[in-house]
KOLLUM-185778 format. One record per residue (C-alpha): residue number from 1; residue in one letter; x, y, z. Coordinates in steps of 0.05 Angstrom, whole numbers, plus 32768, in hexadecimal, padded with zeros to 4 digits. Layout:
<pt NUM, a, <X, Y, Z>>
...
***
This chain:
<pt 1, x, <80A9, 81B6, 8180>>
<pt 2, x, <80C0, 81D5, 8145>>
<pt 3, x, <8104, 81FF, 8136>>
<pt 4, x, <810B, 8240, 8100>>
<pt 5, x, <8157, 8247, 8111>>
<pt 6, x, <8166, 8231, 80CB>>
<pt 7, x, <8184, 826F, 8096>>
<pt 8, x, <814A, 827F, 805C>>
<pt 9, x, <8182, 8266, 802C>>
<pt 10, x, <8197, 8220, 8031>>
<pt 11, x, <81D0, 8206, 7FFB>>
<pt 12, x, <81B9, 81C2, 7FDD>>
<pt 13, x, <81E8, 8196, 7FAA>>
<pt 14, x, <81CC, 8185, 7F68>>
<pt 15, x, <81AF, 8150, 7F7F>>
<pt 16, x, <8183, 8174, 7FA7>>
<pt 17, x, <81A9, 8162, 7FF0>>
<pt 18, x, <81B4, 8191, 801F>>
<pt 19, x, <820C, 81A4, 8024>>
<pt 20, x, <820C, 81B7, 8068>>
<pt 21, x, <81E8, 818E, 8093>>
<pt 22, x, <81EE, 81BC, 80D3>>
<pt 23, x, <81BF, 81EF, 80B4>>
<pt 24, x, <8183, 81BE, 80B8>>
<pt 25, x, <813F, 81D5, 80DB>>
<pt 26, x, <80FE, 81B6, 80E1>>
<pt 27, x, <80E4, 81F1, 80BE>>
<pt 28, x, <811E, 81E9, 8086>>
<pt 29, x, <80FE, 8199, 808C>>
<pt 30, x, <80BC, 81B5, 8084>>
<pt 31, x, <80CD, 81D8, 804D>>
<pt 32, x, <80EC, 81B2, 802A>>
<pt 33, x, <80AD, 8180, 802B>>
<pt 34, x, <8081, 81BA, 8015>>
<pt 35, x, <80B1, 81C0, 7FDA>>
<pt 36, x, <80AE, 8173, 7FC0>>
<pt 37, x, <8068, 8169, 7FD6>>
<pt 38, x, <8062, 8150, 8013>>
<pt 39, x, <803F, 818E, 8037>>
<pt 40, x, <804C, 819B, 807E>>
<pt 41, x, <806F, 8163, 80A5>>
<pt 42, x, <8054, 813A, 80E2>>
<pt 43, x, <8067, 8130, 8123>>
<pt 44, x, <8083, 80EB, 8111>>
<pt 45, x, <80A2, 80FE, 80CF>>
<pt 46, x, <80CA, 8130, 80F7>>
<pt 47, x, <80D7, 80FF, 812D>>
<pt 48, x, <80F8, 80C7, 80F7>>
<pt 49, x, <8118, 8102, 80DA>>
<pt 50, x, <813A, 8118, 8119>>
<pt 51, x, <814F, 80CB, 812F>>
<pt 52, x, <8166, 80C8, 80E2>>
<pt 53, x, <8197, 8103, 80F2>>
<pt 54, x, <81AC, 80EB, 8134>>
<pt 55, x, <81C6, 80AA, 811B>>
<pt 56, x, <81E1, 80C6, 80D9>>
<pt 57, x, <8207, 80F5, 810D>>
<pt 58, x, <821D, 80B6, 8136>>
<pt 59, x, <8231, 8084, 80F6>>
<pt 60, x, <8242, 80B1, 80C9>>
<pt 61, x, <821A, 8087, 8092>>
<pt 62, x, <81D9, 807A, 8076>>
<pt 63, x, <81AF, 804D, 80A6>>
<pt 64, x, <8178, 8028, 809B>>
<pt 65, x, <8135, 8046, 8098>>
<pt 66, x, <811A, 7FFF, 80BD>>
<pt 67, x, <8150, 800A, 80F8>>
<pt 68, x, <813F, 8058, 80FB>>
<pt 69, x, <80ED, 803F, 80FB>>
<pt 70, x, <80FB, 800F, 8139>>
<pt 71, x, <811D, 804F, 815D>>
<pt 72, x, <80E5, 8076, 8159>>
<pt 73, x, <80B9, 8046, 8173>>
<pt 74, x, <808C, 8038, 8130>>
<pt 75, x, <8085, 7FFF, 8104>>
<pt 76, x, <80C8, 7FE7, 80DA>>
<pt 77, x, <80AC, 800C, 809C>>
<pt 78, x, <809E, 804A, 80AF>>
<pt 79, x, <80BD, 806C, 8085>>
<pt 80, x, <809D, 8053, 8045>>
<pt 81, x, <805C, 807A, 8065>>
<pt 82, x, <807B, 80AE, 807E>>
<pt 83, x, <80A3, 80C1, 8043>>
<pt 84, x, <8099, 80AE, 7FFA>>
<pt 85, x, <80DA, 8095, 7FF2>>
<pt 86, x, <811A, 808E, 801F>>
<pt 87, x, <8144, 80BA, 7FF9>>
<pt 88, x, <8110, 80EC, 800C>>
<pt 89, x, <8110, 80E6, 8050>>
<pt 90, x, <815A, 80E5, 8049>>
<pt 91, x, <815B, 812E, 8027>>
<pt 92, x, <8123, 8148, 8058>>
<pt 93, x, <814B, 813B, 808C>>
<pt 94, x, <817D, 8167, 8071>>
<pt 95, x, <81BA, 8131, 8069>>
<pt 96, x, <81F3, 8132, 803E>>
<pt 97, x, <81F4, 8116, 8003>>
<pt 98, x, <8202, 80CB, 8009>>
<pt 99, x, <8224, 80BB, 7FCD>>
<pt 100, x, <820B, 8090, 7F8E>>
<pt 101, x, <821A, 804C, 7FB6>>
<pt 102, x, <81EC, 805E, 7FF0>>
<pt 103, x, <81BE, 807F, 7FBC>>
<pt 104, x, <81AB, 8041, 7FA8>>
<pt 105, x, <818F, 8026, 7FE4>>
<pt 106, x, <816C, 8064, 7FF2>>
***
């Protein structure tokens, strides 16, 4: 099922992540994706992005794509065929910018 309760204007940083965090949508997900490329996003692209956002909400940090892939019920690397990189999925799902540090292991 997917939301539209997202504003038309979303604020990103320079580095392209979104500031506020509570703004997020599937359809500001979706298009975001259309913007870099991706097209439209699947079922289980939205499904790692929501489990992505639940723990971020939870930790408070970046967590591993492997641990978010084994939540969802899918293979440890997920991610790497979901999205074409983790930083990606990261910024689709409409997080905060992590910081350089963290950047690094996206």
């Amino acid at each position: 099922m997917r939301t539209s309760n997202a504003p038309s204007t979303a604020v990103f940083d320079p580095d392209g992540f979104l500031i506020d965090p509570d703004v997020w949508s599937e359809s500001l997900a979706d298009r975001i994706a259309e913007t870099d490329g991706l097209g439209q996003l699947s079922e289980l692209q939205l499904g790692l992005l929501h489990t992505l956002r639940h723990e971020f909400a939870k930790h408070g940090t970046v967590t591993a794509l492997r641990h978010v892939c084994h939540l969802t019920g899918q293979d440890a690397n997920c991610a790497q065929h979901l999205f074409p990189s983790p930083r990606e999925a990261w910024r689709v799902a409409g997080l905060p910018n992590p910081g350089e540090e963290a950047k690094a292991y996206l």
